[in-house]
N, C-alpha and C positions, 0 to 999 in steps of 0.2 A: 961457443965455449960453454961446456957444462959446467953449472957449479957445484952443485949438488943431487943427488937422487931422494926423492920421497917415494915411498911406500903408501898408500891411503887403501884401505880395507871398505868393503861398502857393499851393499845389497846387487845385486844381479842386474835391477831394474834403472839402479842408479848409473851401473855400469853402461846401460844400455844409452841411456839420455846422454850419458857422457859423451859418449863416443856418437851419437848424433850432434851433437854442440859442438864439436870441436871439427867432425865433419863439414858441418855446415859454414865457418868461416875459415877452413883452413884450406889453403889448395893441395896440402896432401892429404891421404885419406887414411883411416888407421882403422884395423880392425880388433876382437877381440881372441883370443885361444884358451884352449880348455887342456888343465890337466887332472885327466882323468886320478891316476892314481893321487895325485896330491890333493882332490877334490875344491881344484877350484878355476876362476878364467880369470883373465887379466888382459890387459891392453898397456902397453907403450908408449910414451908418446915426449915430445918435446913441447915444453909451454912458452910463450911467447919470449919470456926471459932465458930461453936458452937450456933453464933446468929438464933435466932427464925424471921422468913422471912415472909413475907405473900405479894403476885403480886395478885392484884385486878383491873380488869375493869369492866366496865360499858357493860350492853349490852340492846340491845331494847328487853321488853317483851310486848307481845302481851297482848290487854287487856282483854280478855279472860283467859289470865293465869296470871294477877296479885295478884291476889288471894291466892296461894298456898305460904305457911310459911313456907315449908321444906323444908330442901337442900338437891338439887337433884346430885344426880353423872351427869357428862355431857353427859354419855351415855344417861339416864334416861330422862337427858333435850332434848336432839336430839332425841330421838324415840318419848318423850310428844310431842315436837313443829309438828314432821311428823303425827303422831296418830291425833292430832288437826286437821292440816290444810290439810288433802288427797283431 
């Protein structure tokens, strides 16, 4: 049962840890996704209370890629940004 939804805003690197930590004791596994034009990534997640989570930050997108409406898996955003800028 969900009770509520938080929002938590936070650095990319935070983002990263987090979802390492939460990886690591949880038997499912959660990743992060990137929206490009809204210039930022986030991750989902339920915390052990049941509450529905979501850690969002900000990241710089290039103006080249502000364009693109879809949410990317962060793998798909890290091989875009390499594919773009060789």
């Amino acid at each position: 049962m969900r009770l509520f939804t938080t929002k938590v805003v936070c650095t990319f690197i935070l983002l990263l840890d987090s979802i390492f930590f939460f990886n690591s004791y949880s038997n499912e596994s959660i990743a992060p996704f990137v929206r490009p034009h809204q210039g930022n990534a986030s991750v989902y997640f339920i915390d052990p209370d049941g509450n529905s989570l979501e850690l969002i930050c900000h990241i710089i997108v290039p103006n080249a890629l502000k364009h693109i409406t879809n949410k990317l898996s962060f793998k798909d955003w890290e091989k875009l940004l390499a594919d773009t800028f060789e």
